[in-house]
Structure formats: C-alpha cells, structure tokens
N, C-alpha and C positions, 0 to 999 in steps of 0.2 A: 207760404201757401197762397200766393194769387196768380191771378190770372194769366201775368207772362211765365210762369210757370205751366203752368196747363196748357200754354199756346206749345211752348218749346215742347213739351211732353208727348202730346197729340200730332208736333210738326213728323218730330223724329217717329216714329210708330210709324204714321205712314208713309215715311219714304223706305224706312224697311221691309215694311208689311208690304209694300207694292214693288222693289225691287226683292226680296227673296220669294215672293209670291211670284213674279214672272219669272225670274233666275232662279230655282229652290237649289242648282247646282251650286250654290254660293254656300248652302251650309255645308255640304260637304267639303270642300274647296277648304273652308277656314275647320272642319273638325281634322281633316286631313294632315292641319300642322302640326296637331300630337300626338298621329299616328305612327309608331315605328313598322312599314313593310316586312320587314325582316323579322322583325319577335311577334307581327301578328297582334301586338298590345297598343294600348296606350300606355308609354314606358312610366309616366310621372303618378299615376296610382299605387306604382311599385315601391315608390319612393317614402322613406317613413316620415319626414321631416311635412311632408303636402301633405298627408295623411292628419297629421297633428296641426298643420295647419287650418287643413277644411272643417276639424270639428273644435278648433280654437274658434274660426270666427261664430260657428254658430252660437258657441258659448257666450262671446262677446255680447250677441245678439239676442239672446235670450236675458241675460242680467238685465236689460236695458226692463225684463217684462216683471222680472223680480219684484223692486220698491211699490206698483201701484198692483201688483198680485199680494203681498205678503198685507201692502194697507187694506183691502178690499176683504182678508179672511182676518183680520183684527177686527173689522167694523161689526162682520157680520157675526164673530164672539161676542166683543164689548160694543153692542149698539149707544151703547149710556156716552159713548166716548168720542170726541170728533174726529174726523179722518187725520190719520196720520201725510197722507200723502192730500194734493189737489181732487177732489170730486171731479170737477175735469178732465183733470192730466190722468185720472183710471180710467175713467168712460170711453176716452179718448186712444188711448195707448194698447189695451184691451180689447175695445171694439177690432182699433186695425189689424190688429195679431192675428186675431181668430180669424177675420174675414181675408185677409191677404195670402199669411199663410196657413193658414188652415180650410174653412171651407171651400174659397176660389180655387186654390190649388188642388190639394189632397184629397178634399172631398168630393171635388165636382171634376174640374177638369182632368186629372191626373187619373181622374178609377171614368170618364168615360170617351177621354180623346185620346182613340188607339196609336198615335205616334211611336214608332219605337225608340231607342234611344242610340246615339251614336255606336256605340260598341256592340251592340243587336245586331248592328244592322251589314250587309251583305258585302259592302264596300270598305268592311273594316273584321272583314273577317265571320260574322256572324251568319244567320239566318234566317233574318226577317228584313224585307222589302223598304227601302226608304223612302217615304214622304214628305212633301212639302208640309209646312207649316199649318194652312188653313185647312190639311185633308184629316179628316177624325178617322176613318177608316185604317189604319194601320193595321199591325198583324199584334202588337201590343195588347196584354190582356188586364194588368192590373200595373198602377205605378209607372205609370209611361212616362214619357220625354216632357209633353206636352203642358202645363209650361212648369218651370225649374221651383221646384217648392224653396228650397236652398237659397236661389237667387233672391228672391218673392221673401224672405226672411231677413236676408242679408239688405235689401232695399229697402226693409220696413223702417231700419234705422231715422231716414228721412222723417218719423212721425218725433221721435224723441229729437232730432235736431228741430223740427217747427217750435218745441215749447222751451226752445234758448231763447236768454235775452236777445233783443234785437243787433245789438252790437258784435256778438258772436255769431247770430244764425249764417248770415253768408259761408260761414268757418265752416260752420259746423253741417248746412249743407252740402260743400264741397268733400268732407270728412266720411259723409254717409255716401256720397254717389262713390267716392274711393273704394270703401268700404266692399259696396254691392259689385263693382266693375270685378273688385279682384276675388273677391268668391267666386262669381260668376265665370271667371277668365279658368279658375282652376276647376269649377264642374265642369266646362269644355276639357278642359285636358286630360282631366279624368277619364272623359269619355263619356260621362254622364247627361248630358244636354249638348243640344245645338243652338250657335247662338240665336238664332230667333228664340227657342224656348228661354234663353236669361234673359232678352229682350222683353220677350211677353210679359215676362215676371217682372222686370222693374216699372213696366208701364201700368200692368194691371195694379200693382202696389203703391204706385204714386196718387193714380186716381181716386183707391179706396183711401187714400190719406188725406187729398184732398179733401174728397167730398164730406169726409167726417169732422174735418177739422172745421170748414164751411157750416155743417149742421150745427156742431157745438161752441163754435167762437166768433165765428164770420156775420151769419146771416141773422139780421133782427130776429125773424119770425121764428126762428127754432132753436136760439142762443140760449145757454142753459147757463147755470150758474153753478158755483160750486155750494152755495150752501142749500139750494135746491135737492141737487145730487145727494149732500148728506143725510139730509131729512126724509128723503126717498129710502135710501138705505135703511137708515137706521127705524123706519116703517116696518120695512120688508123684514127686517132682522127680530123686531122686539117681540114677536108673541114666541119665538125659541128663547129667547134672551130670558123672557118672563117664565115662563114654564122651567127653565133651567135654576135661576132664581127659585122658585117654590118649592124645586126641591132639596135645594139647599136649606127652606126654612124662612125664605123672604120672598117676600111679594111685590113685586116694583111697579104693579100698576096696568091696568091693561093697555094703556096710550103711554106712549116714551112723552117724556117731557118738553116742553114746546120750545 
C-alpha cells in the first residue's frame, strides 16, 4: 500500500475513464464478445460450472471477512477477554468491506446511477438505452450496472493480502488482482456489468483500501494501535458484559479492568 501503487491505480483509471468516456462504444464492443446473436443470451450464465464458479469466488471472498467478524462478536460477548484476532487487522478489514463493497457500491451508487446493465440493454436484446460510463441517467431503476458490487468484493481481497508478511505480499498481491480480473471477466460474460463498471470497482476498492490502511498504519498522526483498539472495545462492550454478569449473580465492576 504506497504510493506507486496509487500512482499505477489512478494512471490506469484515467486512461480508461478517458478512452471509454470518448469511445463508450468500446464497452459494447468487448460485452459484445459474450454475446451469442443467435440465442439472444449471454450463453456462459447458462453454463452450471460459471454459475458455481461466480458464487465460489464470492465465498472465497467473504471467508477472508470471517476471522476478524467472528473476533469482533467474541470481544463484544467476553469484553474480560483480549482479541482473538489483530485490533487492527478488524478495524481494518471491516472498515473496507463495508465501505467498498457495501455502501460505495450497493448503497450509493448501484440504487442511484441509472446505468443499465449489459443484458438490459437494446444491443443485446433488451429494452433499455445504453450509456456511457460517467452518464447516471440511464433507464435503470434499482441494482444497476454501475459499478460491479461483485467485482468491488472480489478486489477487496487486496486489503487481506496488504497484511502478509512483506516477503509474500508482492505474491499475494498479484494473487488478489488474479482473483478480482477473473470474477470480473466472468460478470462481463454473464452479462452482468460492463468493463468500465469492474473497472470502477476495482479502482474505487483500491482507494478505499488505501486510504484505510494509510489512516490505521501508515500515517503518524492517525496511526492506531492494536491495544488501543481493544481497550476501546472492550469500553464500548463492558456495561452489557456487566449487566449480563448481574444477572447471573456477579457483579464485575462498573470499569473493565485496566
């Protein structure tokens, strides 16, 4: 997570964003390659093995959210107890989740940039108008194109390869961009997005990883610690903890222990 990273991130963005923004006939061009004329479809959605595929990798993707999910509702049971997992590496892992694929995505963009999605759309059989990239106005009403939640998930990976040893992370970088391209490659074929929309998503999901990782590890001024983090926690946790406690029969204090 430094800054030739954010260069290469930011370079690529905008030669896309400025070459499919003047050409937008370029996404149709490449959704074009998974479209069978003849059946009217995108044939590989038909296909059961891509099907298994596309909600294998999200599964993948979600495990990764597991270990610092399952620590974060331990701590907040047994506050008495230190973190199972990094204070960090939940803050961290957590924060990106939510905000990359979840708000960014689903919440904000997806319910209000009306992009339709390739298989909607008029040149692929459908009935709604196809738009470039940067126009919101589509005929898209809810759950649009704009940008790939999926992809935006399958990219988040890159937050869990940042907290590899240093000796693996180059691996384990290249392991995640893998990861994200070939989900990505398969909601194009699906019909589900256009590649600007997985493009969007892995840039917008890089950024938010950056800059989190920057606020919680990088940067003096807002560099947090992990035993800060638990002490926070187990703050926030111990008047449930106590009242739970009391009516058990024990009283553990109104302040958790220092």
């Amino acid at each position: 997570m430094n800054r030739t990273g954010l260069f290469i991130a930011l370079a690529l963005w905008l030669v896309i964003g400025v070459v499919f923004g003047l050409y937008p006939e370029l996404d149709l061009k490449l959704a074009a390659l998974f479209f069978d004329p003849e059946t009217k479809t995108f044939p590989l959605k038909l296909i059961g093995w891509a099907g298994v595929a596309r909600d294998a990798a999200m599964w993948v993707a979600w495990a990764f959210v597991l270990p610092p999910l399952i620590a974060l509702v331990v701590k907040m049971v047994r506050p008495d107890r230190p973190l199972m997992v990094s204070g960090r590496a939940i803050v961290f892992l957590l924060v990106t989740i939510i905000m990359s694929a979840g708000i960014l995505t689903n919440l904000t963009f997806k319910t209000y940039w009306g992009r339709p999605r390739p298989v909607v759309v008029t040149e692929f059989a459908g009935d709604q108008q196809f738009v470039p990239w940067w126009d919101p106005r589509g005929d898209c009403a809810r759950n649009c194109s704009f940008f790939s939640g999926e992809g935006a998930t399958a990219f988040w990976t890159y937050a869990p390869a940042a907290l590899t040893p240093p000796a693996w992370r180059p691996l384990a970088y290249a392991a995640a961009t893998l990861f994200g391209v070939v989900t990505s490659v398969l909601r194009m074929a699906f019909g589900g997005h256009f590649f600007t929309d997985v493009a969007a998503a892995g840039l917008v999901t890089f950024l938010v990883i950056w800059l989190v990782h920057g606020y919680i590890y990088r940067w003096p001024s807002t560099r947090l610690t992990d035993a800060g983090i638990d002490a926070a926690l187990t703050r926030i946790a111990w008047p449930g903890y106590r009242l739970m406690q009391k009516w058990r029969g024990r009283d553990v204090g109104p302040r958790a222990p220092a």
